[in-house]
DOSE-846975 format. One record per residue (C-alpha): x, y, z negated; residue in one letter. Coordinates in steps of 0.1 Angstrom, whole numbers, padded with zeros to 4 digits, always signed. Last residue first. Layout:
N
XYZA ...
//
This chain:
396
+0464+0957-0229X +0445+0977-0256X +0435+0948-0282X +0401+0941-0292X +0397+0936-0328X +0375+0904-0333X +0348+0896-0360X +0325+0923-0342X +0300+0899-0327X +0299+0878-0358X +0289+0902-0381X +0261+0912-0356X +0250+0880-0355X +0253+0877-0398X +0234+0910-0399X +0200+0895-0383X +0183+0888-0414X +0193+0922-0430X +0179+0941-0401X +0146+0918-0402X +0141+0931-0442X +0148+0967-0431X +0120+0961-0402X +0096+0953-0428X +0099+0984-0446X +0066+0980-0456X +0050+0948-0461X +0021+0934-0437X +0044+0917-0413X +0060+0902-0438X +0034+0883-0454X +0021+0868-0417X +0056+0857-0414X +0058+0839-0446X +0027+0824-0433X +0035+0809-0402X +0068+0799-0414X +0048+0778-0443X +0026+0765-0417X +0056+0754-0391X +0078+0739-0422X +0045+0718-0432X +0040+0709-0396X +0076+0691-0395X +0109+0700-0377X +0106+0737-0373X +0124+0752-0340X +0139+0784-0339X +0148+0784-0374X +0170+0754-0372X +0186+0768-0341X +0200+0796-0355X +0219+0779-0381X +0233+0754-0359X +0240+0787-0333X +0255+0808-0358X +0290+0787-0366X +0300+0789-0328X +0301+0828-0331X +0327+0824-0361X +0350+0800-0348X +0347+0821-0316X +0359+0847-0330X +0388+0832-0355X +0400+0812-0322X +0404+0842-0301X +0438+0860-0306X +0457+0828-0313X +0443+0806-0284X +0449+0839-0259X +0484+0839-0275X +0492+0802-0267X +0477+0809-0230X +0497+0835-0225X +0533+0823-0243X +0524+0794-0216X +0520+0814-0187X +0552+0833-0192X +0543+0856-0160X +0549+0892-0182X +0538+0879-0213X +0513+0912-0217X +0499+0901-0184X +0490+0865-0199X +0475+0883-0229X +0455+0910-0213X +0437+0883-0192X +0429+0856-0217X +0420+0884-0239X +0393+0902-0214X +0384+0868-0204X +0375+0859-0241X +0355+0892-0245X +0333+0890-0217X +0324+0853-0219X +0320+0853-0260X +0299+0881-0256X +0280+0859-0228X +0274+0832-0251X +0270+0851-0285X +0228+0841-0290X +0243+0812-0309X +0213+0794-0300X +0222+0794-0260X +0251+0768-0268X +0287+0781-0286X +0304+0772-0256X +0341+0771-0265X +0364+0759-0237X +0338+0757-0206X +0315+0778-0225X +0338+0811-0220X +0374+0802-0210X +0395+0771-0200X +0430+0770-0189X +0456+0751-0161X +0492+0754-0158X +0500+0729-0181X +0473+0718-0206X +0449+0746-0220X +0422+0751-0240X +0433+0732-0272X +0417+0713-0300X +0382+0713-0279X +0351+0722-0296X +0322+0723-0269X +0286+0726-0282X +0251+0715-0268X +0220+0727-0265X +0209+0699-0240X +0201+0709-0205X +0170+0720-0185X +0166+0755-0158X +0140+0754-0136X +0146+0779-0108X +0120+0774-0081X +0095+0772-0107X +0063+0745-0096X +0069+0725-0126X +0077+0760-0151X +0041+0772-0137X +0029+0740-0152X +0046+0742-0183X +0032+0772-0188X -0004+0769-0185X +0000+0737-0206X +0020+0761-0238X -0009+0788-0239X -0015+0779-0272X -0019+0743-0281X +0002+0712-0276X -0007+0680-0260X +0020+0671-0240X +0053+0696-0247X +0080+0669-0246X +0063+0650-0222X +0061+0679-0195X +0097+0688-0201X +0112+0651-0195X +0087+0649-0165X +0099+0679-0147X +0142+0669-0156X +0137+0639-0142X +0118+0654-0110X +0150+0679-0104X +0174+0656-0106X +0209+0673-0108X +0211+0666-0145X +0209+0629-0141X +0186+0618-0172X +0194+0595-0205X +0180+0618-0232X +0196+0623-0265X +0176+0620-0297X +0150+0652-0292X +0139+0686-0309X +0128+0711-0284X +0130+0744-0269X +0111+0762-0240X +0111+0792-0226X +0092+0807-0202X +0102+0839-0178X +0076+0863-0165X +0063+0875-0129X +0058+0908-0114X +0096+0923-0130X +0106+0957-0130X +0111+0959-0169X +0107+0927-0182X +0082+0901-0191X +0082+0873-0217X +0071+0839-0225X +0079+0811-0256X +0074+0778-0262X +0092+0758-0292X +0090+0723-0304X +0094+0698-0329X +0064+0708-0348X +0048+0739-0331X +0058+0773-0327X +0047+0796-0304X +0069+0830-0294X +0055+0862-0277X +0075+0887-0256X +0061+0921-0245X +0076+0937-0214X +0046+0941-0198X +0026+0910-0205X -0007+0898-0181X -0009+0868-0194X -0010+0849-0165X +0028+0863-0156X +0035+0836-0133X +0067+0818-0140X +0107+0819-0138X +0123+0791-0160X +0136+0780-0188X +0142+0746-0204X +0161+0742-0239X +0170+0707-0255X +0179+0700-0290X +0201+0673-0314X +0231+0696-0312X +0248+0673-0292X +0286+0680-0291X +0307+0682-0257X +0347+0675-0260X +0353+0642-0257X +0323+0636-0242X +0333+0653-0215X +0357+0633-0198X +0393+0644-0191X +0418+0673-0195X +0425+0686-0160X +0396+0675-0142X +0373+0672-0161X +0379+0705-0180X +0376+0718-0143X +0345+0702-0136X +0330+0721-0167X +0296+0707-0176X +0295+0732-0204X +0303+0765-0180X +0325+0766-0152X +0354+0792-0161X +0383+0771-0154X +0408+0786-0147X +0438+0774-0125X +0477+0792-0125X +0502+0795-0100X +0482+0780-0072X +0484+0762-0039X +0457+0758-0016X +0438+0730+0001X +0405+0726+0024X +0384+0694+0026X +0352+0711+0014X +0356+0694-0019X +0387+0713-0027X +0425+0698-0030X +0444+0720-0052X +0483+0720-0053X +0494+0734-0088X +0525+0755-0092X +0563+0760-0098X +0567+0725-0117X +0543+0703-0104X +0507+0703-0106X +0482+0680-0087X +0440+0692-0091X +0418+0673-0072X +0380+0681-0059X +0375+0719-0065X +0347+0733-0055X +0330+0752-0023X +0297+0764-0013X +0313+0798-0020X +0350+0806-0023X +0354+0843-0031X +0387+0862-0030X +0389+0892-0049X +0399+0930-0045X +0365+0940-0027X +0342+0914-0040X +0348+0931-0077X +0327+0955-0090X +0296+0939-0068X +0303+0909-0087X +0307+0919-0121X +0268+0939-0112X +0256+0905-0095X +0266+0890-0127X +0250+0913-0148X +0215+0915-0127X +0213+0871-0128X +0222+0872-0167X +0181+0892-0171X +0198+0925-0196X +0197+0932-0230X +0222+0958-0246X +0229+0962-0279X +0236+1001-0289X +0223+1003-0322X +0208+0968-0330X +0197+0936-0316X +0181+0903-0331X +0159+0899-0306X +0128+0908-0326X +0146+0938-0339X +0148+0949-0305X +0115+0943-0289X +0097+0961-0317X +0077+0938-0341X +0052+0914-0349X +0037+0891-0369X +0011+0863-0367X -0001+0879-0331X -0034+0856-0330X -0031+0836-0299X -0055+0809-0306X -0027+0777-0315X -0005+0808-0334X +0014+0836-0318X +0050+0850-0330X +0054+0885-0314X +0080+0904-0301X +0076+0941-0288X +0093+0969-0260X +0113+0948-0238X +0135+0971-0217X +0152+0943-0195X +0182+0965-0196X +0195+0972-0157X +0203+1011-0166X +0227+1000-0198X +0242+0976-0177X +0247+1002-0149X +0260+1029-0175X +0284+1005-0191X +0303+0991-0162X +0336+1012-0163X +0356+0979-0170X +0366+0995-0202X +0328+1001-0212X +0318+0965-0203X +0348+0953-0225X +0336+0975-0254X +0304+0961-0255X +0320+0925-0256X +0331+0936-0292X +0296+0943-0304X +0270+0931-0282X +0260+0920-0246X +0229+0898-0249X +0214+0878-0222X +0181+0874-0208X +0173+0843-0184X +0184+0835-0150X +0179+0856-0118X +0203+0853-0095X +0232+0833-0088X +0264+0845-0070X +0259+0830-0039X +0258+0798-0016X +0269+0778-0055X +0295+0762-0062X +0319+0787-0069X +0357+0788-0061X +0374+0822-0076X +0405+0834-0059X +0428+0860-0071X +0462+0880-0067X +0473+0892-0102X +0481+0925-0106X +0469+0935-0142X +0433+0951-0125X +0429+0921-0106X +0433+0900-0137X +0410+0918-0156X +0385+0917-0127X +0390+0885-0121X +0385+0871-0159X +0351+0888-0157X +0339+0871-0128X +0348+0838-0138X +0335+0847-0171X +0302+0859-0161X +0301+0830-0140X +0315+0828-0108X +0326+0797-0116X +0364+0779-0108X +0391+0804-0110X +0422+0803-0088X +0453+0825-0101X +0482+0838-0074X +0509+0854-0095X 
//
């Protein structure tokens, strides 16, 4: 069967390498001049381990780990109110691997340019099925005709657009905003991250292994902003008034975020969508289920739900739609439970009031002077790791 995937995300990507390895011909349309580089740090656990290991990828990922040694929490002076070691502080664990999403793309890609199509600069424009296929115009004026489309293009999916219709009838608010971007490393950090908290609002900065310069994050409280995502400005101003007048290092930042070739802004939003299918045509990763950046599961969910989506249509032997109805089966309990963290997560990422901040501030400050402290962060993190492993992987 001939399959076209919109994204080369790390779902897009993913999903062709599976389906390359079942015997599916493949084409995936991106966007973008290139895979893209860079981005911010991403964590593969638990299930989605395994997929990297099957797809003979382990060693590189584990080889391309950002390495971050410590995490602190700072207050308006700097003062480290708490830390501890890199992993614990990002909630990972045993053999969790953490790793800049730019280097695990490029690896998924490198894996696969040889037995897949690629598409760049390109999208698709219209989608027309009939019985025996869909006929794809792309925006580049070209055509094609398809067994089967994915769409693997994130929250803003054009594909779910497309094929099932506008995205507000899909895309849930979680009442936050998240900015990142690549910055100058003013602090001189080596592989050290350190987290501010104010009211309303969250700043944080790290370094990684190999890396000259650092990435800033920023999170924030906010009613929903009326903004076009592709403007650049927009997004600059939004960022800058959301963070005026707070302490810590936060001014220094934002203005290495303004002059960032890579500024990253969006709402932290959900996608909860009854099915993820229609036709010939399915969704997977954050296009279908996107459990927003606070979840901390995004990419897991990526890895594991193209690894499903791809078994399952090659165990139906072409039956598309006993595929996709299997796929649904197989990973609705996991990603029930992976969208559940990121409202929860989110809440104690960013404090609402100065009375939550100070009382954080110093519950943190009491921790970090017990013993066994570390014991106490493992416990706090267990319902992640919980939710990583809530699926068993199937050997297709």
């Amino acid at each position: 069967m001939n399959v076209l995937i919109s994204g080369a995300s790390v779902a897009g990507i993913t999903l062709a390498h599976w389906l390359r390895r079942h015997g599916y011909s493949v084409t995936v349309v991106e966007r973008a001049p290139a895979v893209r580089p860079g981005g911010y740090k991403v964590d593969i656990r638990g299930a989605a381990l395994k997929v990297i290991e099957c797809m003979g990828l382990l060693d590189a990922v584990r080889a391309a780990r950002t390495d971050v040694r410590s995490g602190s929490v700072v207050d308006a002076s700097g003062k480290r109110v708490a830390s501890m070691d890199g992993d614990t502080f990002g909630g990972r664990r045993h053999d969790d691997a953490e790793l800049l999403r730019g280097d695990l793309t490029g690896l998924l890609y490198e894996a696969t340019r040889d037995g897949v199509t690629y598409l760049f600069d390109d999208s698709m424009a219209k989608l027309s099925e009939r019985a025996d296929g869909v006929d794809v115009v792309f925006a580049s004026g070209r055509t094609g005709t398809y067994d089967l489309i994915v769409g693997a293009d994130g929250l803003h999916s054009n594909t779910r657009e497309l094929a099932f219709g506008p995205a507000q009838q899909y895309v849930r608010d979680l009442g936050y905003y998240v900015s990142i971007s690549t910055v100058p490393n003013h602090l001189g950090l080596d592989r050290e991250e350190l987290t501010y908290v104010g009211p309303g609002r969250t700043a944080l900065t790290y370094s990684t292994a190999g890396e000259t310069t650092a990435k800033a994050m920023f999170l924030f409280s906010s009613e929903p902003l009326s903004y076009d995502r592709h403007d650049r400005a927009a997004q600059q101003r939004l960022l800058t008034d959301a963070y005026a007048g707070e302490g810590w290092e936060v001014p220094r930042l934002i203005e290495g975020a303004q002059a960032a070739p890579d500024l990253y802004f969006d709402s932290l939003s959900q996608v909860h969508m009854e099915r993820w299918s229609t036709g010939r045509t399915v969704l997977v990763g954050d296009a279908a289920y996107c459990a927003s950046p606070a979840s901390g599961q995004g990419t897991s969910l990526a890895l594991v739900g193209a690894y499903v989506l791809a078994g399952e249509l090659a165990s139906t032997a072409g039956d598309h739609a006993a595929g996709f109805a299997a796929y649904e089966r197989e990973m609705r309990p996991f990603v029930k439970a992976n969208q559940d963290l990121g409202p929860a997560n989110i809440k104690r990422m960013v404090m609402r009031t100065k009375g939550q901040v100070r009382i954080s501030m110093t519950m943190l400050a009491l921790l970090n002077r017990m013993p066994g402290k570390d014991r106490i962060m493992a416990k706090a993190i267990e319902p992640i790791h919980k939710a990583a492993n809530a699926i068993a992987l199937k050997e297709y």
